[in-house]
C-alpha positions in Angstrom: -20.9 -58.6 24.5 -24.0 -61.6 24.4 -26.7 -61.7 22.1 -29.3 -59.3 24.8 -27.1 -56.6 24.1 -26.4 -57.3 20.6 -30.6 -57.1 20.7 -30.9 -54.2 22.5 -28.3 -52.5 19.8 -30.3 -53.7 17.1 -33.5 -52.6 18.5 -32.0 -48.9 19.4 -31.1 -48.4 15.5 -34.6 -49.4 14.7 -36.0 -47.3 17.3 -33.5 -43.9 16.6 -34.2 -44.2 13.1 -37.8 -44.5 13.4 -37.9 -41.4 15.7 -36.1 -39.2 12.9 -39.3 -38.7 10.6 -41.3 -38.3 13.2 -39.7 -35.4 15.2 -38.9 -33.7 12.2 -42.3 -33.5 10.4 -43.3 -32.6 14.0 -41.1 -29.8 14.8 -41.5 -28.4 10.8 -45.1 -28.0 11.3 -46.1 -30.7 9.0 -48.7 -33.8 9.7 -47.4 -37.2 8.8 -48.1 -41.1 9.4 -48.1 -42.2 12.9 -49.6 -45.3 14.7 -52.1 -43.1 15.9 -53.8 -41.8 12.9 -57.2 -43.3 11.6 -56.4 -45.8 10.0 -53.5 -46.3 11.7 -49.8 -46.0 10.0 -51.7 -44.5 6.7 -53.8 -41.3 7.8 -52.1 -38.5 9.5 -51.5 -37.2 12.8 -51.1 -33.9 14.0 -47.3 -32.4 14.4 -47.6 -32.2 17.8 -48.2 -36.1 17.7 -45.6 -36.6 15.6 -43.1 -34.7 18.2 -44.5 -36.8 20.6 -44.4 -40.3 19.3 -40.7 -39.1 17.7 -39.5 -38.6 20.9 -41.0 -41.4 22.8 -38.9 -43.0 19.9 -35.5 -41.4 20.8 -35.8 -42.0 24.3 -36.2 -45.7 24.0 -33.4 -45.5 21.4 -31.6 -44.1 24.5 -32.2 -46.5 27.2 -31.9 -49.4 24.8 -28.3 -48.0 23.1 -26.8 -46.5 26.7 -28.3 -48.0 29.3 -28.0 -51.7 28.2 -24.5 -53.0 28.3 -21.4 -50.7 27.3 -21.9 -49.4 24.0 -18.8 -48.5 22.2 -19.5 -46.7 18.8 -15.9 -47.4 18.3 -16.3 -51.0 18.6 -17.8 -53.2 15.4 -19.2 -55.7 18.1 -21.9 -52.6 19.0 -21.9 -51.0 15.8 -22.9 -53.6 13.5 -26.0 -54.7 15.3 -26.9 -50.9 15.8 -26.7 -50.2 11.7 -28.0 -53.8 11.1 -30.7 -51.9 12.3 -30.8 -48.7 11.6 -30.7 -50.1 7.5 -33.5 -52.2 7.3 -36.4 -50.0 9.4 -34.5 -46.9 7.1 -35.7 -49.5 4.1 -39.0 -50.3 5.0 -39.7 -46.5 6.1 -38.4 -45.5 2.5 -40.7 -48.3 1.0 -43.9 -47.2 3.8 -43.9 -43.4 3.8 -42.7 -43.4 0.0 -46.1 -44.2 -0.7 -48.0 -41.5 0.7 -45.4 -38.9 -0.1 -44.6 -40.1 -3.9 -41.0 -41.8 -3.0 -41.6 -44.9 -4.2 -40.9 -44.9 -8.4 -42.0 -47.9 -9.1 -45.7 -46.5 -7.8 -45.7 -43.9 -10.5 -47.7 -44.2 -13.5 
């Protein structure tokens, strides 16, 4: 495997992940923070946005995990770029949507 795969891997956990809250909060009814909201990232979008942009999110997750290279999920070569990933976008969502939504405890009073 060379490093434009090992990118590719590391992009699609950032990219998967990022598509989770998204869809969810979509599919559930629910407005949440999207790039699209005024202002963006901190105001809400519609669910139907947020299904949208969610799985805009899983489909690059898609070309960039199965479409680059030969990605083995048995194999720690793929994997550990992959959760590289999918750990630190999962941190800074905690840390960005833990804000709005009263996750963060250091924020509380």
């Amino acid at each position: 495997m060379n490093w434009v795969h090992a990118l590719c891997y590391f992009l699609g956990g950032l990219f998967l992940t990022n598509a989770v809250p998204h869809f969810v909060s979509g599919v559930t009814g629910r407005p949440f923070q999207s790039p699209f909201a005024k202002p963006p990232g901190k105001g809400l979008s519609s669910s139907v946005v947020n299904v949208l942009w969610g799985f805009a999110n899983g489909v690059i997750a898609w070309l960039l995990l199965l479409r680059v290279g030969r990605f083995d999920p048995r194999a720690a070569c793929c994997m550990a770029p992959f959760a590289v990933g999918v750990l630190l976008i999962g941190l800074q969502l905690s840390v960005s949507f833990g804000r709005f939504h009263g996750g963060n405890l250091t924020d509380r009073p």
